[in-house]
C-alpha positions in Angstrom: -10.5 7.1 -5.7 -13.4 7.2 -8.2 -12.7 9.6 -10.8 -15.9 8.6 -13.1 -19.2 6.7 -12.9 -21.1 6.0 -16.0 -25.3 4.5 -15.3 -26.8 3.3 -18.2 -30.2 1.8 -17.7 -30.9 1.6 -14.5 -34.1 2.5 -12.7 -35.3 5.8 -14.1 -32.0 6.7 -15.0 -30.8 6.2 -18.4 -27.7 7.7 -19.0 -25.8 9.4 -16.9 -22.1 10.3 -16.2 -20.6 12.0 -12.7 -16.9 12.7 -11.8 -16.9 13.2 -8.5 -14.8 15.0 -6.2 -11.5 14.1 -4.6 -13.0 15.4 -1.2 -16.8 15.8 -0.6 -19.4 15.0 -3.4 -22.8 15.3 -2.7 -25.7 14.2 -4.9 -29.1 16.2 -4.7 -32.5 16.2 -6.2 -36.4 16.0 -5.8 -38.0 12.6 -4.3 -37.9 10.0 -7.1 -35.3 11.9 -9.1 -33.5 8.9 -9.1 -30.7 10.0 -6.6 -30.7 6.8 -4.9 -30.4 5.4 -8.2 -26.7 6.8 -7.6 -25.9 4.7 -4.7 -27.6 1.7 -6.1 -25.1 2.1 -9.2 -21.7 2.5 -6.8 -23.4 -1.1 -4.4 -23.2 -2.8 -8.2 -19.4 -1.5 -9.0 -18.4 -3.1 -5.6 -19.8 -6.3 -6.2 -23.2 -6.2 -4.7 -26.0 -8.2 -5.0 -27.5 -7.5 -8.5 -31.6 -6.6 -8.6 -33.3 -7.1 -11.8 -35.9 -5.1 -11.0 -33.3 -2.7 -11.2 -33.0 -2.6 -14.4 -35.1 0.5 -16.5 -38.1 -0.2 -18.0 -38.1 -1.0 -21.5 -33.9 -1.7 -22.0 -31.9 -4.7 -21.9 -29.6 -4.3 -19.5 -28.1 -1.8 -16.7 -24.4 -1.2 -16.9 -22.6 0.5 -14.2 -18.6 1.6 -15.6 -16.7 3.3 -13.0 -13.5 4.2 -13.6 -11.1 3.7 -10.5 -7.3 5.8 -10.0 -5.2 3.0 -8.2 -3.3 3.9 -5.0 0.3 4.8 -5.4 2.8 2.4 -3.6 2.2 -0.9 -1.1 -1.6 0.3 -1.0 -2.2 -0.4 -4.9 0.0 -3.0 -5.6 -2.3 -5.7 -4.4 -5.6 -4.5 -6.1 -2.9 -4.3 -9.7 -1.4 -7.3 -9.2 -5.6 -9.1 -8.8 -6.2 -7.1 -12.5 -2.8 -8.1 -14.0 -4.1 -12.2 -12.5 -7.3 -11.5 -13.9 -6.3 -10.8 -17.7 -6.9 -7.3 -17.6 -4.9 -3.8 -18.3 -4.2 -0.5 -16.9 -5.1 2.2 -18.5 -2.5 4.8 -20.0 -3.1 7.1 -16.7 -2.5 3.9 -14.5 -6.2 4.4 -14.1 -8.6 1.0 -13.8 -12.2 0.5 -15.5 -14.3 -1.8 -14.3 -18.1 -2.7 -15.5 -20.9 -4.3 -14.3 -24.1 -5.8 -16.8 -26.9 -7.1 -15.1 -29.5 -8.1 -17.9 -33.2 -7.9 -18.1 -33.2 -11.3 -17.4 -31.2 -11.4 -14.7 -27.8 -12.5 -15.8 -24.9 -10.6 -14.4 -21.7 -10.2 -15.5 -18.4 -7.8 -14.8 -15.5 -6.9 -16.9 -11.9 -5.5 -15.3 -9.6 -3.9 -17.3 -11.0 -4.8 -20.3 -11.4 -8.8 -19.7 -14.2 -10.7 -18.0 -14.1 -11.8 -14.6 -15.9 -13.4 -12.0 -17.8 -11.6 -9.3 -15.8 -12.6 -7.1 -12.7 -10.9 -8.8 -14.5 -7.5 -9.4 -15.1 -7.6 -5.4 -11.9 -8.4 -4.6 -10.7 -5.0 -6.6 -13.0 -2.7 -5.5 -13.1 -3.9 -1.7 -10.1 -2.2 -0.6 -11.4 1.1 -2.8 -15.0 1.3 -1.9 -17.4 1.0 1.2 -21.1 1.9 0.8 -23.1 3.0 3.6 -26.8 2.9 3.4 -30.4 1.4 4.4 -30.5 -1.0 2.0 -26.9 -1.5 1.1 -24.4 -4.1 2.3 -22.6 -2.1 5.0 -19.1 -3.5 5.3 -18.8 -2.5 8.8 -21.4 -5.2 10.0 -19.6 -8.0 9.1 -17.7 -9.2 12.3 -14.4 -10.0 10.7 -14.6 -6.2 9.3 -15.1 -4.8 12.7 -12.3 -6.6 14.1 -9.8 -5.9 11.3 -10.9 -1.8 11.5 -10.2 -2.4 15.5 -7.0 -3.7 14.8 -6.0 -0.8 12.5 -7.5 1.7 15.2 -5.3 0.1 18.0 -2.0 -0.7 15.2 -2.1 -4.1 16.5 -0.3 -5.0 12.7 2.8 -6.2 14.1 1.6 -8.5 17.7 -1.3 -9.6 14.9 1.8 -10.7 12.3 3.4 -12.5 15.5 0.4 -14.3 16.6 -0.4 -15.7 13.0 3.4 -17.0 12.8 4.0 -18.6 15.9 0.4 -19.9 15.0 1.2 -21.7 11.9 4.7 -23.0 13.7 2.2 -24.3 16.2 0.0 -25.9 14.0 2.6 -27.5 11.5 4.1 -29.3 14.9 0.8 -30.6 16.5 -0.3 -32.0 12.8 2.8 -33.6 12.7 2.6 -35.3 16.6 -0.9 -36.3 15.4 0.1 -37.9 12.4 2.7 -39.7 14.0 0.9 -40.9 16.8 -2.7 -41.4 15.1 -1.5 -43.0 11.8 1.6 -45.2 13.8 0.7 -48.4 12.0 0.3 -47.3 8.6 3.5 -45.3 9.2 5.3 -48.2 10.3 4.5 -50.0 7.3 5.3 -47.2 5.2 9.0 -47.4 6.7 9.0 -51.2 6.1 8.1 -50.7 2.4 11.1 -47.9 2.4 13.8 -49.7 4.2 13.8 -52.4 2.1 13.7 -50.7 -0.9 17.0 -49.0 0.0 18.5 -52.4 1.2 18.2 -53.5 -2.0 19.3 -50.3 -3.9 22.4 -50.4 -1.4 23.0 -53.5 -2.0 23.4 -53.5 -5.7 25.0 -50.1 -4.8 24.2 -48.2 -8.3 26.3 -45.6 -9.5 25.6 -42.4 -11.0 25.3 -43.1 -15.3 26.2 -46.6 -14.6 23.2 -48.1 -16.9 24.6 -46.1 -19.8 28.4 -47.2 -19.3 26.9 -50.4 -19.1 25.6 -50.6 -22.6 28.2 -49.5 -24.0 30.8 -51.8 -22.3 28.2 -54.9 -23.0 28.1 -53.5 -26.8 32.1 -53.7 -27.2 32.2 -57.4 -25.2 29.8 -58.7 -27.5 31.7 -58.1 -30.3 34.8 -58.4 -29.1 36.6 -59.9 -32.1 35.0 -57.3 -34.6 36.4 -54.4 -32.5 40.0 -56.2 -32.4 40.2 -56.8 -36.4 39.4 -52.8 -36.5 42.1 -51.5 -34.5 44.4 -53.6 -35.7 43.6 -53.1 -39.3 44.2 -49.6 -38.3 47.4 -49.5 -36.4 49.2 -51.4 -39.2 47.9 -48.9 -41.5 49.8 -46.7 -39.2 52.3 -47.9 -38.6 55.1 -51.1 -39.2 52.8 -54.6 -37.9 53.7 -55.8 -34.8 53.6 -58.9 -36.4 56.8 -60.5 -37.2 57.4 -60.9 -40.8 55.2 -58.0 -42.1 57.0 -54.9 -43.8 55.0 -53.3 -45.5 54.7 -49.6 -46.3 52.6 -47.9 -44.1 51.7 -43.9 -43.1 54.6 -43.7 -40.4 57.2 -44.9 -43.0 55.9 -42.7 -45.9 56.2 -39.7 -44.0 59.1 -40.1 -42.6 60.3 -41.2 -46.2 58.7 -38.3 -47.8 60.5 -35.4 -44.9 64.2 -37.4 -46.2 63.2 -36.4 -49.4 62.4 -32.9 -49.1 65.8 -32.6 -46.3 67.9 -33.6 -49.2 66.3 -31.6 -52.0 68.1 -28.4 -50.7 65.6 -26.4 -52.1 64.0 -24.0 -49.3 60.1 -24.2 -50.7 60.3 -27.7 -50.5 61.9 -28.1 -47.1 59.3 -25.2 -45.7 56.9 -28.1 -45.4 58.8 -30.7 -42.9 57.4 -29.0 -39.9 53.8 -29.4 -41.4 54.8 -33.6 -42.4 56.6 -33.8 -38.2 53.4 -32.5 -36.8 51.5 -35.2 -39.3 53.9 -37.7 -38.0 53.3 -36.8 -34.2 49.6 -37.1 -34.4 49.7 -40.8 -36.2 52.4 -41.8 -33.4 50.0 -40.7 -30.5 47.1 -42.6 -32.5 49.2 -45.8 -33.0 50.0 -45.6 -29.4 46.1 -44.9 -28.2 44.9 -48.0 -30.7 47.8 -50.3 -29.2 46.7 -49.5 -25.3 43.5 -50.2 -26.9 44.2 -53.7 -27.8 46.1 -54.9 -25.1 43.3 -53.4 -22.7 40.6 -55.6 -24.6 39.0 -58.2 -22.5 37.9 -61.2 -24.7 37.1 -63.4 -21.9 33.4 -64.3 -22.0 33.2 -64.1 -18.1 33.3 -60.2 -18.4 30.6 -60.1 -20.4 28.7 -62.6 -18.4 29.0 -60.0 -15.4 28.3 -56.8 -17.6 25.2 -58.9 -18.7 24.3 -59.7 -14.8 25.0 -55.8 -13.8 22.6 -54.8 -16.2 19.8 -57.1 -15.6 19.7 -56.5 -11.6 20.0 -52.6 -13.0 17.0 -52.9 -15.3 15.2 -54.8 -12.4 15.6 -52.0 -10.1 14.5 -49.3 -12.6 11.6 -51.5 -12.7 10.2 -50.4 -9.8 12.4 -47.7 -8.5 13.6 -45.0 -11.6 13.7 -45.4 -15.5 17.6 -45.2 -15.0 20.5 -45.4 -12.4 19.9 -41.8 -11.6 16.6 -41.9 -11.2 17.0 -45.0 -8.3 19.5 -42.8 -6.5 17.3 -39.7 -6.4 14.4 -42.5 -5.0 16.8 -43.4 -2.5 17.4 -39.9 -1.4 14.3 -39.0 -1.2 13.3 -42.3 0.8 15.7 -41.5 3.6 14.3 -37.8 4.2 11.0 -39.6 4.4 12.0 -42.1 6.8 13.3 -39.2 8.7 9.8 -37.8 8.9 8.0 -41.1 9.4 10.0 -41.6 12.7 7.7 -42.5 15.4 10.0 -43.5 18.0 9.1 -42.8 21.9 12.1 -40.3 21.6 11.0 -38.6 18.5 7.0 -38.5 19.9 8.1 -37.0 23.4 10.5 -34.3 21.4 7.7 -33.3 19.4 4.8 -33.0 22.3 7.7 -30.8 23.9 8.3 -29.0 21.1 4.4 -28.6 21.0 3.8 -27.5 24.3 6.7 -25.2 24.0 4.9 -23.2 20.7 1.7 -23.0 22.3 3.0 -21.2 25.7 4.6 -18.7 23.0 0.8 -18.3 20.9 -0.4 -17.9 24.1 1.7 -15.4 25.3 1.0 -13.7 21.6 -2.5 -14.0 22.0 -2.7 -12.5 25.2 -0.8 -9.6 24.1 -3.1 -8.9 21.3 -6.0 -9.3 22.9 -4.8 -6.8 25.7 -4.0 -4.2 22.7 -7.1 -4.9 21.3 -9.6 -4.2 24.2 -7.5 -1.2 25.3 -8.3 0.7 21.8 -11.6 -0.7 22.1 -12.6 1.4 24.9 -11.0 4.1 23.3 -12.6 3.5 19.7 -16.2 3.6 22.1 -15.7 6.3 23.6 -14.8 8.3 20.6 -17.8 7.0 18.2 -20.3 7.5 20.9 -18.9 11.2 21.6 -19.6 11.4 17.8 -23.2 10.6 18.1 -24.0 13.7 20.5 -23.5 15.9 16.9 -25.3 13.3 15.1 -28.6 13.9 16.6 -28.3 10.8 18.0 -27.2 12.2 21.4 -28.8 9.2 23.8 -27.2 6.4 21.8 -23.7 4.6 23.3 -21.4 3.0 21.0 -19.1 -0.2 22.7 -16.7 -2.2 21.1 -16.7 -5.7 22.9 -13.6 -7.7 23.0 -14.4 -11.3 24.1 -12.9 -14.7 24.4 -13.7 -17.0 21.7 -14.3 -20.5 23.5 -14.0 -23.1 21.9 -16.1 -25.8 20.5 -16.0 -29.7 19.8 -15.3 -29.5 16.0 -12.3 -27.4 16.0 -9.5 -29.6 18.6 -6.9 -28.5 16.1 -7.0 -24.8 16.8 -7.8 -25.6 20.9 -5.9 -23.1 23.0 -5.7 -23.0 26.6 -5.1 -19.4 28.1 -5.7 -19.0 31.7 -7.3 -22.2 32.6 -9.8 -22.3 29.6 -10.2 -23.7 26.2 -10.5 -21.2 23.5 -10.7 -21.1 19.7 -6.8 -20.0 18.2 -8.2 -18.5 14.9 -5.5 -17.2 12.5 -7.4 -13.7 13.8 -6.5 -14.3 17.2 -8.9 -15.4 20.5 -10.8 -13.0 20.2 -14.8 -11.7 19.0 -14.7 -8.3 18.1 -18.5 -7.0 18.0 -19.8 -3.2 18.1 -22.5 -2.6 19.9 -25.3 0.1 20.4 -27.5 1.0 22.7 -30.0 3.5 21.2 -31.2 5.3 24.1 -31.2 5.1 28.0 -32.9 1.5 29.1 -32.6 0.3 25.6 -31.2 -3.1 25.6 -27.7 -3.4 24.1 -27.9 -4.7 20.2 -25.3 -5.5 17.8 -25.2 -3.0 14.9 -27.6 -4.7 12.5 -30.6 -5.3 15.2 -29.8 -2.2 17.3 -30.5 0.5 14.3 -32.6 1.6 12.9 -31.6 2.5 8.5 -31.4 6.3 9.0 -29.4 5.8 12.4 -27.3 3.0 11.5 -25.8 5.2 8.4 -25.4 8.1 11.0 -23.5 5.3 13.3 -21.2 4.4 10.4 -20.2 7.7 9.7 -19.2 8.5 13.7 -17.2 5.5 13.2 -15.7 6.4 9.8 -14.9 10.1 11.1 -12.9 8.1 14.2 -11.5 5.6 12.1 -10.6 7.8 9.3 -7.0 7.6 10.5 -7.0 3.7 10.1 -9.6 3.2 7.4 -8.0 2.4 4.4 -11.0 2.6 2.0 -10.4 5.0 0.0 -14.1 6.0 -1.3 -16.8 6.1 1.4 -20.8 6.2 0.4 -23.6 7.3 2.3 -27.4 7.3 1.5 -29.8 9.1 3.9 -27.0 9.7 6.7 -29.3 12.8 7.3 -32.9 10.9 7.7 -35.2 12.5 10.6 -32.6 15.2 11.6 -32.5 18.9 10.6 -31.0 22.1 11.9 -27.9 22.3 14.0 -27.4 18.6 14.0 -28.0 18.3 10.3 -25.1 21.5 10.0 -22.7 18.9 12.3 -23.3 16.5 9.6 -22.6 18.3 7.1 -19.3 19.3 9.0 -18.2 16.2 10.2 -18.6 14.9 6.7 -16.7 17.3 5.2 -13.6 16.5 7.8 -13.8 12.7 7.0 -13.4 14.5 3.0 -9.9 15.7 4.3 -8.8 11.6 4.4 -10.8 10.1 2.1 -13.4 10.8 -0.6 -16.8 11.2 0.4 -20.1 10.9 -1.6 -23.3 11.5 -0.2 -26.7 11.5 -1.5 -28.6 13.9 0.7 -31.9 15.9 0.7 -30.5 18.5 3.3 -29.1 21.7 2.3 -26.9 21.8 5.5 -25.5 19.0 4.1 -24.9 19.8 0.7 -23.3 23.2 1.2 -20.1 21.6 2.9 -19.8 19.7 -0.7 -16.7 20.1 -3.0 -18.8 19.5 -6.1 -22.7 19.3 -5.7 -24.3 17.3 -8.8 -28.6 17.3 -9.1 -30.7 14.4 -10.2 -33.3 16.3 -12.4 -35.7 13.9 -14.1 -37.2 14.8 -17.2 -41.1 15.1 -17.8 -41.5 11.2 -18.3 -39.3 10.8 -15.1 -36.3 9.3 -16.9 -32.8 11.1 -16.1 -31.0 11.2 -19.7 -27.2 12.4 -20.0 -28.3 16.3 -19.7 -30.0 15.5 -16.3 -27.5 14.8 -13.9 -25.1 18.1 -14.0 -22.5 19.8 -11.7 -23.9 23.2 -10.1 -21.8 25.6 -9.2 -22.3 29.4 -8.1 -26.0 30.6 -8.6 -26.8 27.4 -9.6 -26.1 25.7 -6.9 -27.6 28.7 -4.5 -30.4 28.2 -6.4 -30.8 24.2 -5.6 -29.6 24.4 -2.2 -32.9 27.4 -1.7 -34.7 24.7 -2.9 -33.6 22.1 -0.7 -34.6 24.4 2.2 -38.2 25.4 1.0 -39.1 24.8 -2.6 -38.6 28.4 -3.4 -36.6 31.2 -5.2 -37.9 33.5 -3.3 -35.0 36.6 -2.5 -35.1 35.6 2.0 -34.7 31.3 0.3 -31.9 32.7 -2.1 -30.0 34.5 0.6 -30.2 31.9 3.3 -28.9 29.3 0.9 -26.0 31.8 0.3 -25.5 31.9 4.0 -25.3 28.1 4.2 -22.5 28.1 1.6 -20.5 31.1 3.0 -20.9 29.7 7.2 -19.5 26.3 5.2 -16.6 27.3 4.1 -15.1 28.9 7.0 
């Protein structure tokens, strides 16, 4: 909900800070006050269009900061998680702040959280929070897509609308594929060419994992093959007695073994203390010796083994060329080559599977469809029936609200959602088949009009709220807005205004800016626009009234006096209001 709206500079208001209600606000105050001012300020914190001629006289810019307190749970994870993808923070209260500029030259800008952000993000946020209902407003109601999705939350069509949209895309995903195949069958075909003989080749050399670095290093010892065999044996006779016939000299095996003799026979126990030590010293040159002399007679001197290693690595290197920097990366090419021929398959088999598979899907988004659509016109009646009973307190007793439900049929451009239900071709939308329109008829004999062309601005506002009172259930906006839901009506139907208001204020917060005391005295908190002598409203001008005060305003509201019979009518209003 909106727990704080801050105007600066804008139209003859410049400054001025409400806190509005949890249930029913309602904003009063003389014509040109700069009440309206109010609603104009909440259209700019949701996005709207921004009007320089908005802006006040004399400043540089308007700015509109409303401070927002986030949903708990599912409901206020998504509008977080768009500030968190937007740069901006949460307040210490989990609360949100957003701003809106619009300059005297017309440049508009918004902030979220502390960061800038595009229009387009600060609408995003504030969608799901705010709907503003008036003559001059963007009424989100009037959009099509917005009827249908509050008809779909009237009727709880969430989980045959969930169904639909997945058997959808599964449908979809399988006829783009059978057109692919089918339309694109030569360039496919050379595709698979182009892949099967890469693989032919990369079998046929038949790389192995690492190979092209065991390969360097085996080429590296061939090549210097006669280096390598002076250094091992240089080393093993160090180690141990030559294997050489004729050579005895000392070496570390016969020291050692002379040096634990020596200690043995010294019979002195700090001396023989150490032969484990000069055994173990012993063990480790033996196992080395024996290591370096596999070694040697494992070396390959012949030139033809090098030759090969040389061949290996070329074809390797050739391969890499146009398949992988390295073994490992021609083998993952492979892989991936033969799950692509997999998908490139266009044989007669393949194509007949798929149209089956097609035909198959679309039975089932039929069937899905149907059932959605049968939900949908079911609660449609319903949703009708209820708005238009809504009207009779609404001094709009002649008017008839109906929801139509029809077929979408479908047109030349969009073959890829074509759907056939019952014999005729209709337009699959991820939404469903369906058109989902409201429609009003404003009095006996008057032709039926959707919303927009059928109202007139006072009436449309009072259709809105006979809609939101029904749909306050299933509305999930949590602050609604209405300007001059009251125009041309009075008396009893103004007090079922009031009333009906004041119940939609038991789901949702309410703000109204009204010029009828019936109205007002069903208000949680009642704030007046009060414009100063050179018709600016400064910070002191826009105040909460409460008690005499607001007896006081609402006499006013019903005659422009203070007289004792104004004062105790108003005092009636309040008193018949809050029972």
């Amino acid at each position: 909900m909106l727990s704080e709206l801050r105007i600066t500079g804008l139209g003859v208001i410049l400054d001025a800070v409400i806190e509005p209600a949890a249930g029913f606000t309602a904003v009063t105050g003389e014509t040109g006050a700069g009440k309206t001012m109010v609603v104009t300020a909440l259209g700019l914190a949701g996005g709207g269009r921004a009007d320089v001629a908005r802006v006040r006289t004399g400043a540089e810019r308007a700015v509109v900061e409303s401070r927002w307190e986030v949903p708990p749970g599912p409901a206020g994870e998504p509008i977080l998680g768009a500030v968190a993808a937007a740069g901006g923070s949460v307040d210490d209260d989990g609360s949100v702040i957003c701003v809106r500029t619009v300059s005297a030259e017309g440049r508009s800008r918004a902030h979220v959280g502390g960061r800038s952000v595009p229009l387009s993000v600060l609408t995003e946020i504030t969608e799901p929070l705010l709907a503003v209902h008036g003559q001059s407003e963007a009424i989100s109601l009037l959009r099509p897509a917005a009827q249908r999705d509050v008809l779909d939350a009237f009727a709880g069509a969430g989980v045959p609308l969930e169904r639909y949209r997945s058997l959808r895309t599964q449908w979809q995903s399988c006829v783009a594929d059978l057109a692919d195949r089918t339309h694109r069958a030569r360039e496919r075909a050379e595709r698979e060419q182009v892949l099967r003989m890469g693989l032919a080749e990369i079998d046929t050399l038949g790389p192995r994992p690492g190979e092209d670095v065991a390969l360097v290093a085996t080429v590296r010892r061939l090549e210097n093959t006669d280096a390598v065999r002076s250094a091992a044996q240089g080393a093993l006779s160090a180690l141990s007695f030559s294997m050489e016939a004729g050579q005895d000299a000392p070496n570390v095996s016969a020291l050692l073994a002379e040096a634990r003799r020596d200690l043995a026979g010294s019979g002195d126990p700090d001396l023989t203390r150490w032969d484990t030590t000069l055994a173990e010293a012993a063990a480790a040159v033996n196992e080395v010796g024996s290591e370096l002399s596999a070694y040697l007679d494992g070396l390959d001197a012949d030139p033809a083994a090098l030759e090969t290693a040389l061949t290996r690595q070329s074809a390797l290197r050739a391969l890499g060329r146009r398949f992988g920097a390295d073994a490992d990366a021609i083998l993952a090419w492979a892989d991936d080559a033969r799950r692509e021929l997999e998908r490139l398959d266009s044989s007669e088999g393949t194509i007949a599977a798929l149209r089956a598979e097609a035909e198959r899907l679309a039975g089932e988004v039929t069937t899905a469809a149907k059932v959605l659509s049968r939900k949908r016109m079911v609660a449609a009646k319903k949703l009708g029936a209820a708005a238009t009973a809504e009207l009779e307190h609404l001094a709009m007793g002649r008017a008839r609200i109906r929801v139509a439900v029809t077929a979408r049929e479908a047109g030349s451009a969009d073959p890829a959602d074509l759907l056939v239900v019952d014999g005729t071709r209709l337009h699959a939308g991820p939404d469903g088949i369906d058109h989902v329109e409201v429609l009003l008829t404003a009095h006996q004999g008057a032709p039926e009009l959707p919303l927009q062309r059928g109202a007139s601005g006072g009436e449309l506002s009072r259709v809105m709220l006979a809609l939101e009172v029904v749909l306050a259930g299933a509305d999930t906006v949590g602050t609604l807005v209405f300007d001059e839901v009251d125009a041309g009506v009075g008396g009893r139907a103004a007090t079922e205004i009031g009333r009906r208001l004041a119940a939609l204020a038991a789901t949702h917060q309410v703000i109204v800016v009204t010029h009828l005391a019936q109205v007002a005295a069903f208000a949680d908190a009642h704030f007046v626009v009060d414009a100063g002598d050179d018709g600016s409203v400064g910070s002191s001008s826009v105040s909460r009234v409460q008690d005499d005060r607001r007896v006081a305003e609402l006499a006013r509201m019903l005659g422009g006096t203070d007289t004792d019979s104004a004062i105790a009518h108003a005092a009636d209003l309040l008193t018949a209001a809050s029972h």
